[in-house]
C-alpha positions as CSV (number, residue, x, y, z in Angstrom):
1,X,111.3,115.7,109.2
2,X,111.5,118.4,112.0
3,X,109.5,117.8,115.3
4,X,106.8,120.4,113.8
5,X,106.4,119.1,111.0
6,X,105.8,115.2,112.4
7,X,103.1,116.6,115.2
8,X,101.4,118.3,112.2
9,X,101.3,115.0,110.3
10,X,100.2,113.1,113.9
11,X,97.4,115.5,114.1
12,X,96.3,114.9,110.6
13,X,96.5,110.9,110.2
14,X,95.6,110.2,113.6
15,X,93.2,113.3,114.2
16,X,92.9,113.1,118.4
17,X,93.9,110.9,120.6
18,X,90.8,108.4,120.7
19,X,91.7,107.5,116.8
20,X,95.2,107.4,117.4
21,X,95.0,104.7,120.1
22,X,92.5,102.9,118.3
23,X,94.6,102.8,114.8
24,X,97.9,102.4,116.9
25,X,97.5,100.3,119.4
26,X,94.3,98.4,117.8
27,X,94.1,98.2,114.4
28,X,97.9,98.9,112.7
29,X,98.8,96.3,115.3
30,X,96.5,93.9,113.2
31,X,97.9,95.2,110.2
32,X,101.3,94.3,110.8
33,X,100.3,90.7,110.9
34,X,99.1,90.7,107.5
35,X,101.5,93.7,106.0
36,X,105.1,92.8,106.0
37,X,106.9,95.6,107.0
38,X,109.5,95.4,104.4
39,X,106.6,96.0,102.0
40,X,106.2,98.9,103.0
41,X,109.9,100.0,103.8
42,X,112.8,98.4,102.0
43,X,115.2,98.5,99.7
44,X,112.8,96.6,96.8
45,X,111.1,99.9,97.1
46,X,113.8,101.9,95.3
47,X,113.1,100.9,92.3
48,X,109.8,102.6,90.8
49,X,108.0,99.7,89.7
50,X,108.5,97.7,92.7
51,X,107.1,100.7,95.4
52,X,104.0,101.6,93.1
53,X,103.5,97.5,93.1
54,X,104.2,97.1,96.8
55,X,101.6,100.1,97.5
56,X,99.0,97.8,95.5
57,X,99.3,95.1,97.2
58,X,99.3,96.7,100.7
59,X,95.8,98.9,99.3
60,X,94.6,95.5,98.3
61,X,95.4,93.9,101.6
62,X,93.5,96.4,103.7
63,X,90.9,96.4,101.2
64,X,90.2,92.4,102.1
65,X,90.8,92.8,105.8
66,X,87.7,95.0,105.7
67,X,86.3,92.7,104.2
68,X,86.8,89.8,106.7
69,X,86.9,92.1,109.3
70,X,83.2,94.1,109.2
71,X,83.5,95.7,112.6
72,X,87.0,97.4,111.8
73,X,85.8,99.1,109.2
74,X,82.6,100.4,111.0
75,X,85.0,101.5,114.0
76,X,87.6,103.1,111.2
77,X,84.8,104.8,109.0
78,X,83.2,105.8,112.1
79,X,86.7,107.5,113.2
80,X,87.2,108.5,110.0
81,X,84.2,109.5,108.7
82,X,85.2,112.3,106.3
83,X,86.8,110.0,103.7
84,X,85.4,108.0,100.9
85,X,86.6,104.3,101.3
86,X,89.5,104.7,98.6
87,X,90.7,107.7,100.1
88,X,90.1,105.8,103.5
89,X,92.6,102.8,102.3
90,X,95.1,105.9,101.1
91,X,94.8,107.1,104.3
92,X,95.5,104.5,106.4
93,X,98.5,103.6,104.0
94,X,100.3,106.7,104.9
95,X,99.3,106.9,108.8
96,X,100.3,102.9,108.8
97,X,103.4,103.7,106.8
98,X,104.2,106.2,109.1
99,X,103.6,104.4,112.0
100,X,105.8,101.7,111.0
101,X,108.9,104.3,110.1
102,X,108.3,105.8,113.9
103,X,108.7,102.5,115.6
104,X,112.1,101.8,114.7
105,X,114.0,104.0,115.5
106,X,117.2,103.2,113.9
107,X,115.2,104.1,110.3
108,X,113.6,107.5,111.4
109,X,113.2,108.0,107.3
110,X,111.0,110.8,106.0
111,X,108.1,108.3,104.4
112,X,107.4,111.2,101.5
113,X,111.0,111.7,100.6
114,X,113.1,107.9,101.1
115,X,112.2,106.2,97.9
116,X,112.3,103.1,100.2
117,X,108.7,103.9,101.4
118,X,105.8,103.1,99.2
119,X,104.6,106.4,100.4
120,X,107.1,108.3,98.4
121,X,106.6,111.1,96.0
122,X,108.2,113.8,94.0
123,X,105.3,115.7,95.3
124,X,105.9,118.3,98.0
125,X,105.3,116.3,101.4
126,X,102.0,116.2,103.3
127,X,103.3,118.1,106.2
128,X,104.2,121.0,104.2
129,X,100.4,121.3,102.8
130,X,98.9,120.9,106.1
131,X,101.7,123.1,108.1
């Protein structure tokens, strides 16, 4: 991924600065105490099956930490107001995947194009839609 082309996906998962530090520093910290990294990034994920069931699990797993967690999800759909819940989850999937592919830096992949990420697709990437 160029430099462009990552600032144009910041700007769209993270939308300004106030909802970036809140989904960075706040709330994808809490997620990476329930979301194993290498669910979301790893090898497992090259095979098909494997990445679409990894991407279940880590939808269900945000889907019950709303759940226990009431006042995240009023700060995140109060952030993120424009989005039903399920396209809420997807969304946070892609911004915590991405998140999580930016800081470590010996991975740097492309989370639309490395079949290790449960975020990968044939499809043409995000950035290029929203460039």
């Amino acid at each position: 991924m160029t430099k462009k082309e990552k600032i144009a996906l910041i700007q769209y998962l993270y939308l300004n600065n106030e909802t970036q530090t809140f989904l960075c520093n706040d709330l994808f910290q809490e997620f990476m105490s329930i979301i194993p990294k290498n669910v979301c990034i790893s090898k497992e994920n090259l095979n098909k099956e494997t990445r679409e069931n990894n991407y279940s699990i880590v939808k269900l797993l945000i889907t019950i930490f709303f759940k226990e967690n009431p006042e995240y999800k009023k700060i995140t759909t109060k952030l993120l107001s424009n989005y039903t819940e399920n396209k809420l989850v997807e969304h946070l999937i892609l911004g915590y995947v991405f998140f999580l592919a930016n800081i470590d830096r010996k991975k740097d992949i492309n989370i639309f194009k490395d079949k290790k990420s449960i975020c990968y697709s044939e499809a043409p990437p995000l950035y290029h839609v929203i460039i």
